[in-house]
C-alpha positions, -999 to 999 in steps of 0.1 A, spaced: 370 176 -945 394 177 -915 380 155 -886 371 167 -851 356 153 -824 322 168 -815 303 166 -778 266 168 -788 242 177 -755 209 160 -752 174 168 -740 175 154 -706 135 146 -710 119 166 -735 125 167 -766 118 203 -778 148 214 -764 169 202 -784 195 225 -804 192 233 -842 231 231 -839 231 199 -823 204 186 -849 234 197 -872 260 182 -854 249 146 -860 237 153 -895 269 164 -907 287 135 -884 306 103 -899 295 84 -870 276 89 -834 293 74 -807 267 69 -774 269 61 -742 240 42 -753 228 33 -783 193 22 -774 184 58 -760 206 78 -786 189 61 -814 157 68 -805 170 103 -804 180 99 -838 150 84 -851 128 110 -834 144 135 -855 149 112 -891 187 110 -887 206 83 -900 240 75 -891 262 46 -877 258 45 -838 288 31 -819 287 23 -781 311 38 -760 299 32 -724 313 38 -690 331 3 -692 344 6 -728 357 42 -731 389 36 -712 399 9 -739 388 29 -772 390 63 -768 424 64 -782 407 48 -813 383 75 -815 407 98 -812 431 80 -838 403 81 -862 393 120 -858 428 121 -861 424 110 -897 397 131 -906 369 113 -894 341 136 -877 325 117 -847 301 129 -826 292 116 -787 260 118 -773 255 106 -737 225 96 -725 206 127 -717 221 163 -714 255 170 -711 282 148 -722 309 153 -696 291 163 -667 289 126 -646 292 105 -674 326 91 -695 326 121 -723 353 137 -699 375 111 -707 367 109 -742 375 147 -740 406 144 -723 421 117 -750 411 140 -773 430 170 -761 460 153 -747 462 142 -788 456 178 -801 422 172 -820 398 194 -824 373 194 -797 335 211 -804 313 213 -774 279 223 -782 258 241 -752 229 223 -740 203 211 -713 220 203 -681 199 186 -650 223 204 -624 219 238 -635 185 231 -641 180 221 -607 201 247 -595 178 274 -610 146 253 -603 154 251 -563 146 284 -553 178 289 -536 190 329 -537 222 316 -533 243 331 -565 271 304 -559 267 260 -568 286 232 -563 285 206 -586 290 171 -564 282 143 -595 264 113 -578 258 114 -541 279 84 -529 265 47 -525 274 44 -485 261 65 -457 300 72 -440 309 84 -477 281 108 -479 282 124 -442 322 126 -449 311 143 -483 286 166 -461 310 174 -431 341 185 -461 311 212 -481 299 220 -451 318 251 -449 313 261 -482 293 292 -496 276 276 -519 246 259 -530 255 218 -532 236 200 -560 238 162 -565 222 137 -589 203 106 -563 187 77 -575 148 73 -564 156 39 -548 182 60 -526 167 93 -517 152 87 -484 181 72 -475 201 106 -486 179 127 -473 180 111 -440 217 116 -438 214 156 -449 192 154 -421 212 143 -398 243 167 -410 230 198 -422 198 201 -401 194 237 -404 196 236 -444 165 241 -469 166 213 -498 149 208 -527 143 173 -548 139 184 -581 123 151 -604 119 145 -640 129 179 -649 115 192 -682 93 161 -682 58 156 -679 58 153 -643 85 177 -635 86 184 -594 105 202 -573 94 199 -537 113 218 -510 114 218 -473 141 207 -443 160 175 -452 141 156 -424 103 169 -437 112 160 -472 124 122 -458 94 117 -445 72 126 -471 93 110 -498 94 77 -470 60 74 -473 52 82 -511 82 48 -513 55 29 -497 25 38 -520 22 15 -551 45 29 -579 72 44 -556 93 73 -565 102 77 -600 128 95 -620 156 111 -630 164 132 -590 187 162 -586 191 174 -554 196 213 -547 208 218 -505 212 256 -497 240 271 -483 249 277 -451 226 305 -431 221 325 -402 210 297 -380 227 274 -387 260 299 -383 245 306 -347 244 268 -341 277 259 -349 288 290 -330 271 281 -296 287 248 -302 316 257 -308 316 277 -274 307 247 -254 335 225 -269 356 252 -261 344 260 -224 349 220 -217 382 223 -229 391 258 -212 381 235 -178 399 203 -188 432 228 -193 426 241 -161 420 204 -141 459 196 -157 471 227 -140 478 255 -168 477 291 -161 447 316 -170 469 327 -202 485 296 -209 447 281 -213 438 311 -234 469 307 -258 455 272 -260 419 280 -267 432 307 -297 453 283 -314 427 252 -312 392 268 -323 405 296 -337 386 319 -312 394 357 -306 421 362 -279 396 384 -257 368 353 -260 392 328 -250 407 350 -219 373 356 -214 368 314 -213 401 309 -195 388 329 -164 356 317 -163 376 276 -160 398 293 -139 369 301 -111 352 271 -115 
């Protein structure tokens, strides 16, 4: 049989969705390489499948994927399984992938449960659009830097946020994108699945408190912002005005002519010609 590397999703919390071709998949595999093997043999042993279960983490995949690949290569079939959904998406498959190609092996990517697109769906947004971020970063100046470069994007943002961190996310979104709807979607497909939407700053608070009950928050968090809408459009466009109407007069304090300060306006904020004549005049009266 000729070998070929084979990216198996993964329920990402219940069980019933997983694949008859993924059940397959590892039945027919040589060997199951995990992200880990803990979770992806209880997978396995859910289902009654045997096989040899090799770790092949975040911290070891740089090192060994070229031995993976060396042994598909060979004719070995070996399948990866990351922890929950799909393999690739935030986690090291990509890399395993990458070897893979960059060798010429056959690569077999099986559809399967994703949490982003889950969430996406699961958000409510009517955005038709998503941006898939990975993990929100660690560090506040990361994630407002993050915020401030999607910002002008049409598109729904979705990012995966530990429960020990999400008020602390949320109270940067709040803080960024004030005028945006978002939605903490929890333990999707589990048990008890949530999705709880409102204004980044109503959703910190809520979530602040439920931090302080006994148990916390728990779960596997996705978090769904919407994209940019009419109010917040108006908002950056009355600011926007202001910043230029203080320049238009700081232009005019160093001396420059109506349609010198005009020409200035254009080519720093972009403004019509008309609107920052229009500006120029008014700085010019003052």
């Amino acid at each position: 049989m000729a070998g070929k590397l084979i990216i198996v999703p993964t329920p990402i919390g219940n069980l019933g969705d997983m694949t008859l071709r993924s059940l397959e998949a590892l039945r027919g595999a040589d060997v199951v390489c995990a992200e880990d093997t803990r979770v992806t043999g209880k997978l396995l042993a859910h289902f009654d499948i045997r096989k040899p279960l090799e770790r092949l983490d975040e911290a070891m995949i740089g090192s060994r994927a070229a031995g993976v690949v060396e042994r598909v290569a060979a004719g070995e079939v070996v399948a990866y399984c990351s922890d929950a959904g799909m393999p690739g998406v935030s986690d090291p498959g990509l890399r395993l992938v990458a070897a893979a190609r960059a060798a010429g092996v056959p690569v077999e990517v099986l559809p399967g449960a994703s949490a982003a697109a889950v969430a996406y769906v699961a958000s409510g947004t009517v955005c038709p659009r998503f941006y898939f971020g990975g993990f929100f970063p660690r560090k506040a100046t990361e994630q407002r830097a993050v915020l401030e470069g999607l910002r002008g994007l049409d598109a729904a943002l979705v990012f995966y946020e530990s429960p020990n961190r999400l008020v602390a996310a949320l109270s940067v979104i709040a803080e960024a994108l004030p005028w945006r709807e978002v939605a903490v979607c929890r333990e999707l497909t589990k048990l008890h699945e949530e999705v709880a939407r409102g204004t980044a700053a109503a959703l910190r608070d809520s979530f602040a408190a439920r931090a302080e009950e006994p148990g916390g928050i728990r779960g596997e968090i996705a978090l769904v912002i919407d994209a940019p809408g009419e109010d917040e459009a108006a908002a950056d466009a009355a600011s926007a005005a202001e910043d230029a109407a203080a320049r238009a007069a700081e232009l005019a304090c160093e001396g420059l002519r109506t349609k010198q300060i005009a020409k200035q306006l254009a080519a720093e904020f972009g403004i019509p010609r008309n609107d920052a004549y229009a500006l120029a005049m008014e700085a010019a009266r003052a």
